[in-house]
C-alpha positions as CSV (number, residue, x, y, z in Angstrom):
1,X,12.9,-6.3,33.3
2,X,15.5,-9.2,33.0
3,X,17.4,-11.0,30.3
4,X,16.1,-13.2,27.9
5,X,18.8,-15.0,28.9
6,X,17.9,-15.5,32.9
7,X,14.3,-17.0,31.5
8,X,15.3,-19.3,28.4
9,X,18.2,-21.5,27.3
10,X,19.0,-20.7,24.1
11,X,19.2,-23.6,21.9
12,X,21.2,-23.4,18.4
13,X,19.4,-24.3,15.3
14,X,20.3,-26.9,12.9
15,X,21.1,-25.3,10.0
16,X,19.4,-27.2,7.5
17,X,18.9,-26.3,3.7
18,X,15.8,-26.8,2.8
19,X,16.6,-28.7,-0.2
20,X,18.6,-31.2,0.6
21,X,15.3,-32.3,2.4
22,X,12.7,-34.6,1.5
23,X,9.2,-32.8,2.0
24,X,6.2,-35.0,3.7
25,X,3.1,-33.5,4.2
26,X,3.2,-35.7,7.6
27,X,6.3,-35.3,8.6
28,X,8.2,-32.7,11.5
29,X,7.6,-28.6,10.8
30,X,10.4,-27.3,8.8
31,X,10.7,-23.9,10.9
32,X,12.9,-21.2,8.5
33,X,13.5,-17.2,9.3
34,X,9.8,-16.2,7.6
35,X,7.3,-14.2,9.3
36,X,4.1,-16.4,8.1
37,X,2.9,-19.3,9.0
38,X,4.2,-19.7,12.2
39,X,7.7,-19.4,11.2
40,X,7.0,-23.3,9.5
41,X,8.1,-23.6,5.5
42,X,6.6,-27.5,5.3
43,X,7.1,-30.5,6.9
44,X,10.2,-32.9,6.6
45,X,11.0,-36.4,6.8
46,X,12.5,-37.2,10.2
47,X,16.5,-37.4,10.2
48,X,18.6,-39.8,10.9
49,X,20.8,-39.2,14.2
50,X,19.5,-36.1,14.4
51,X,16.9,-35.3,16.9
52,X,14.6,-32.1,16.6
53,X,14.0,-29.2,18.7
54,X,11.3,-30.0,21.6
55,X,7.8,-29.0,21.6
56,X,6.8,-26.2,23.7
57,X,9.8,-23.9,22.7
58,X,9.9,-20.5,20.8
59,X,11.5,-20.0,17.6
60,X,13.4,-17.5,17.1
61,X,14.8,-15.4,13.2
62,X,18.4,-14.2,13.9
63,X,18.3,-12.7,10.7
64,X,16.1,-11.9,7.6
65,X,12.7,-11.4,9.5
66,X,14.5,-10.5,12.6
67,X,13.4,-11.4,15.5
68,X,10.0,-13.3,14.4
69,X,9.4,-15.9,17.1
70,X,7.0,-18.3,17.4
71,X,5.4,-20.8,20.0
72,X,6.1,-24.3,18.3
73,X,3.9,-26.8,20.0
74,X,5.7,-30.3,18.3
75,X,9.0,-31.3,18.2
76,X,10.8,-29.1,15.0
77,X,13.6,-29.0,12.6
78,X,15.0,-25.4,12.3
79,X,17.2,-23.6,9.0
80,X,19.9,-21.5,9.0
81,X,20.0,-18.7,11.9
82,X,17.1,-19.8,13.5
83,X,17.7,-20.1,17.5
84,X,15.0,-22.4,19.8
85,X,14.5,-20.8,23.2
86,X,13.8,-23.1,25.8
87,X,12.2,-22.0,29.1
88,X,14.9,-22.4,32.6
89,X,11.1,-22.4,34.3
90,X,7.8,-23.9,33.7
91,X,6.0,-21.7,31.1
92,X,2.5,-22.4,30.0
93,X,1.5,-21.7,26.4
94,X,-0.3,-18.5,27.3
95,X,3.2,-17.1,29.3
96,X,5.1,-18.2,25.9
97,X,3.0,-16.8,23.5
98,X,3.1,-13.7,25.7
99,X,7.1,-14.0,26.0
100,X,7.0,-14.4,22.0
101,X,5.2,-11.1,21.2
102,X,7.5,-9.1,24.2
103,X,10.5,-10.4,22.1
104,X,8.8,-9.2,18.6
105,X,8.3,-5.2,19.8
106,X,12.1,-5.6,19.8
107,X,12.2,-5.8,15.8
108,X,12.9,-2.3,15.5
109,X,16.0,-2.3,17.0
110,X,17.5,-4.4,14.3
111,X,16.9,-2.4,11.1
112,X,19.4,-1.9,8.3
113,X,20.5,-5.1,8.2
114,X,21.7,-5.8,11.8
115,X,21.3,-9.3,13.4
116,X,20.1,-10.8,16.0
117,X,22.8,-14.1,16.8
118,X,24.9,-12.3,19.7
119,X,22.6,-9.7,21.2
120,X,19.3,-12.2,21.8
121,X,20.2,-13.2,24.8
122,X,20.9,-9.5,26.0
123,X,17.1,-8.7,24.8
124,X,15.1,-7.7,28.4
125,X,11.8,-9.0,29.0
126,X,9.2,-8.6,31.7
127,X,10.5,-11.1,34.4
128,X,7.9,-14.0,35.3
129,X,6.3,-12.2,38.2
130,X,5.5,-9.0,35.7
131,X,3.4,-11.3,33.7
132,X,-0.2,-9.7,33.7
133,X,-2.8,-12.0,35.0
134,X,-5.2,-11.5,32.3
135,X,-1.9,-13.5,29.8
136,X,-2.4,-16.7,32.2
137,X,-6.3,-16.9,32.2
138,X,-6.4,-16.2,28.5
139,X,-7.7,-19.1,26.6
140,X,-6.2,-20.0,23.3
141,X,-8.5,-21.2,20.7
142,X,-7.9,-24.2,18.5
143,X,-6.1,-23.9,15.5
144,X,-8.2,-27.2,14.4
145,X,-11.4,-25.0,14.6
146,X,-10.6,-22.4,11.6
147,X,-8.8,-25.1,9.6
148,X,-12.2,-26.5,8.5
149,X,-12.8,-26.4,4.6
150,X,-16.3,-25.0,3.4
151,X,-15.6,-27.8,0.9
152,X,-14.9,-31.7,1.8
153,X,-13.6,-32.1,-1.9
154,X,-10.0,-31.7,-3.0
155,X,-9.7,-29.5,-5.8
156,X,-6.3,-29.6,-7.8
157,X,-4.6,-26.5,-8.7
158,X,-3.1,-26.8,-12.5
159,X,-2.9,-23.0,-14.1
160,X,-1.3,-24.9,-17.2
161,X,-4.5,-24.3,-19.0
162,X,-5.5,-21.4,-18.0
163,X,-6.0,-18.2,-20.6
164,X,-5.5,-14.4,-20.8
165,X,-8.5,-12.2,-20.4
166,X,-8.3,-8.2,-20.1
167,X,-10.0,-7.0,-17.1
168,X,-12.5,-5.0,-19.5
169,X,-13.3,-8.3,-20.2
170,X,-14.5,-8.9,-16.8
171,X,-14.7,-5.7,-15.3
172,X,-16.5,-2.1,-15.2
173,X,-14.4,0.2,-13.4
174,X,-14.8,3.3,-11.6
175,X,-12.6,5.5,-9.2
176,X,-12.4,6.7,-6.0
177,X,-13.4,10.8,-4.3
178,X,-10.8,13.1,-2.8
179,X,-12.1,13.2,1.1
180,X,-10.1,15.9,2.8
181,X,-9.5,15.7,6.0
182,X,-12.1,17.5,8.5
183,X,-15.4,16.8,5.9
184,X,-16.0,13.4,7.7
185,X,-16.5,12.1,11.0
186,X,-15.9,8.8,12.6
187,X,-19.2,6.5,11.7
188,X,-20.0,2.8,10.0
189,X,-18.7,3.4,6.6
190,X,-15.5,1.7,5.2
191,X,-13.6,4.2,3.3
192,X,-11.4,2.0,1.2
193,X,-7.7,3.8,0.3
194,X,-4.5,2.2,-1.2
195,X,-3.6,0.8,1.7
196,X,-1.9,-3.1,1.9
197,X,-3.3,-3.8,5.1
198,X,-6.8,-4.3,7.0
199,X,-8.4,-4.6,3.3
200,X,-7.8,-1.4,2.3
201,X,-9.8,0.3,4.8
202,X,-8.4,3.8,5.9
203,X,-11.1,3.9,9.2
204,X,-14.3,4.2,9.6
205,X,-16.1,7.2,8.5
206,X,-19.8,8.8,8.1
207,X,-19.2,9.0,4.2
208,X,-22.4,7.7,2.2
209,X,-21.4,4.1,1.3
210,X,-21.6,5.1,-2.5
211,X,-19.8,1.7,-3.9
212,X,-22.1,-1.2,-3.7
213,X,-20.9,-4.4,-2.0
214,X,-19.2,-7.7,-3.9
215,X,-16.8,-5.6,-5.6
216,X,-13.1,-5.4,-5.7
217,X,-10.4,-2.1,-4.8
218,X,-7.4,-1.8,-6.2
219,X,-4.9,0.6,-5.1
220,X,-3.1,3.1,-7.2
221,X,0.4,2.0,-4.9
222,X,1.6,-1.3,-5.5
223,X,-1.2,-2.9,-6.7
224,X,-3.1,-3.7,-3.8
225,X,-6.1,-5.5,-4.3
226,X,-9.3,-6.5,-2.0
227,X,-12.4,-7.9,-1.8
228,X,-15.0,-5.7,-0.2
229,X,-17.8,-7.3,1.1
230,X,-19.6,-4.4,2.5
231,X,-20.8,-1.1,0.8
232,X,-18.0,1.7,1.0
233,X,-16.8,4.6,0.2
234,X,-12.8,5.0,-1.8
235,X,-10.7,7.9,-1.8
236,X,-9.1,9.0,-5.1
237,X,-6.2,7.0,-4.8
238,X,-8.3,3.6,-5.4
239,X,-10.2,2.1,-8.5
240,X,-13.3,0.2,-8.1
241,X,-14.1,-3.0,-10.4
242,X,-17.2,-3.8,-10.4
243,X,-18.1,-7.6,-12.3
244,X,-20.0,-8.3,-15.4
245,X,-19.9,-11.9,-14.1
246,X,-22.0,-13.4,-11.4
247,X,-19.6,-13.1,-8.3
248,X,-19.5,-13.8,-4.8
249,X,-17.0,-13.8,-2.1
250,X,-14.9,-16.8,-3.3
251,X,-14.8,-16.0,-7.1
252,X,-13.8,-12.1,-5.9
253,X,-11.3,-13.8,-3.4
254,X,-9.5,-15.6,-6.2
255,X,-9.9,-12.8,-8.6
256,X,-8.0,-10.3,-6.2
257,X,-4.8,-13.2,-5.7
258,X,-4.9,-13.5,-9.4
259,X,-4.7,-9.5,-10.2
260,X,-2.3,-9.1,-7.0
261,X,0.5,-11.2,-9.2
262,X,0.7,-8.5,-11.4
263,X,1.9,-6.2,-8.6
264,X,5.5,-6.8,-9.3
265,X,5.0,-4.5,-12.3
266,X,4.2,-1.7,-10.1
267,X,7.4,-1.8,-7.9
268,X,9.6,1.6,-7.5
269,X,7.0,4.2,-6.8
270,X,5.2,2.9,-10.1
271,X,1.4,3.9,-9.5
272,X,-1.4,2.1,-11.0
273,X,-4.0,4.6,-12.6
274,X,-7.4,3.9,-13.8
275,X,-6.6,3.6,-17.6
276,X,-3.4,1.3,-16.8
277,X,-6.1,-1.1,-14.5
278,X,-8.3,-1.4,-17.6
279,X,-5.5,-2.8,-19.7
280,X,-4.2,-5.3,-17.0
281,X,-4.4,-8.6,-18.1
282,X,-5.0,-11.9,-15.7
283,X,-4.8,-15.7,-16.3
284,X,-7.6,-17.5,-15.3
285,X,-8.7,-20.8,-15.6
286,X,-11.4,-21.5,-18.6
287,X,-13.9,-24.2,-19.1
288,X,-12.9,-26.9,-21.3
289,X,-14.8,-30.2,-23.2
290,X,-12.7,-33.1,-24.1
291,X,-9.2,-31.2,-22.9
292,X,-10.1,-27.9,-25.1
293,X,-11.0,-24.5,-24.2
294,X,-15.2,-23.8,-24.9
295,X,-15.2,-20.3,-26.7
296,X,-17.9,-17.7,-27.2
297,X,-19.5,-16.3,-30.3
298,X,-17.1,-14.1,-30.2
299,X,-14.5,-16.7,-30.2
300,X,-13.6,-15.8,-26.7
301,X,-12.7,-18.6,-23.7
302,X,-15.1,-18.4,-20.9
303,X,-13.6,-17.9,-17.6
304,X,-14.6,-21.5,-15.3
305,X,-16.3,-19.8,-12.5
306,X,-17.1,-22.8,-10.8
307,X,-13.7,-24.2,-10.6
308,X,-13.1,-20.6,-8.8
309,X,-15.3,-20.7,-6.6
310,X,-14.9,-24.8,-5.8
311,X,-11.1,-24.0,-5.5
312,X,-10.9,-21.1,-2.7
313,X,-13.8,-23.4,-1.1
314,X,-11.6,-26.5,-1.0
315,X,-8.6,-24.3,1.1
316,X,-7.8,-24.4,4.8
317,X,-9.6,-22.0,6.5
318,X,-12.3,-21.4,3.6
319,X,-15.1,-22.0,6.0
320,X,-14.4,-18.5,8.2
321,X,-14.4,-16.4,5.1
């Protein structure tokens, strides 16, 4: 093992506020201290006498999402407590990437609030002869690839219209088995918990797959919400909503961001139970004729499934979904 320090020069950030800058869509990545998105918040006008961080560098959170570091391949402008680490060798992409994650299994060192600014360069790594082989053979697949749209057509987003509708309105709703542990056995069959990653699934069990497929889970903690597009079984701690509506996976996809906004409701060790589900209410977007919501003969707006499903299918990355 050796010292970050011994491998990279650590570069300081620039310390920029976000808005004090003028956001261009083609402009230089705005790196911050998130964990998403490659550590990038938008894109920024270039600035005037001040040059940005070079291109083949890892970004590195000093504080807030500690220790979240990133392979930036262009030139970048960094926030606050954001530190660029800059390889003393040559370092291809595959070695950085690998560096990047050796530096993330140190996150849980800096819990509670501790930061990262004068300990990073104590941080030890593998040293460049420990690097597995299989790391510089490993070819990285192009991000241009899974940004391909399954729509060509740019749909605007503009929830200024949009209505309330009840999920009975939309929804029937059923719930989930207790499956104690020891009555089931590894197999093919999604058992769907409460979970908030990997879409809810628990593992993989031999369960009878007694929920059909194009349906949405919610979990009872925190509101977690997925799209299942394969048959499954659900413990007792998730509700099943099954549509009244024609669905399909983009209309279910947009459904289950629009009933996930609610979760902030359920914060605190609130739990979602089956009755409270019934009685959410969701905004959605409703078809209108001449700027005016169409109703029902009950007097009711009618959701805009269409625009749903043309949305989520105008999106980056809509075409791998």
């Amino acid at each position: 093992m050796i010292s970050v320090s011994k491998i990279f020069e650590i570069l300081p950030g620039h310390g920029l506020e976000l808005c004090n800058m003028s956001i261009s869509q083609q402009g230089i990545p705005f790196v911050n201290r998130s964990s998403k998105n490659n550590g990038v918040a938008c894109r920024i006008d270039p600035i005037d006498d001040l040059l940005p961080l070079p291109a083949h560098t890892l970004s590195v959170a000093l504080n807030g999402s500690v220790l979240e570091t990133f392979l930036q391949t262009e030139p970048y402008y960094t926030a606050y407590h954001v530190a660029c680490l800059k390889p003393l060798i040559e370092l291809s992409d595959q070695e950085l990437l690998y560096y990047a994650a050796c530096i993330r299994l140190n996150q849980y060192k800096y819990n509670y609030g501790r930061q990262a600014n004068a300990s990073l360069k104590f941080l030890e790594i593998p040293s460049p002869k420990d690097i597995p082989a299989w790391v510089k053979s490993y070819s990285i697949p192009s991000m241009k690839t899974y940004l391909n749209r399954a729509s060509k057509d740019d749909v605007p987003f503009n929830p200024i219209k949009w209505k309330k509708f009840g999920l009975e309105q939309l929804f029937d709703f059923d719930k989930g088995t207790f499956h104690p542990e020891g009555t089931y056995t590894t197999g093919n069959t999604p058992l769907i918990a409460a979970g908030e990653k990997n879409n809810g699934i628990m593992r993989m069990t031999n369960l009878p797959a007694v929920f059909p497929a194009n349906t949405i889970t919610v979990g009872k903690a925190q509101l977690t919400v997925f799209y299942q597009p394969k048959p499954f079984a659900a413990s007792h701690d998730a509700v099943v909503l099954f549509p009244k509506f024609k669905c399909n996976k983009y209309i279910g996809l947009f459904m289950c961001a629009v009933i996930k906004n609610e979760a902030y409701r359920f914060h605190y060790g609130r739990q979602i139970q089956l009755e409270a589900t019934k009685k959410l209410q969701i905004k959605l977007p409703v078809i209108l004729k001449d700027n005016v919501p169409i109703t029902d003969d009950d007097g009711n707006c009618i959701p805009d499934f269409e625009y749903m499903e043309s949305f989520m299918k105008s999106l980056p990355f809509s075409n791998k979904i």
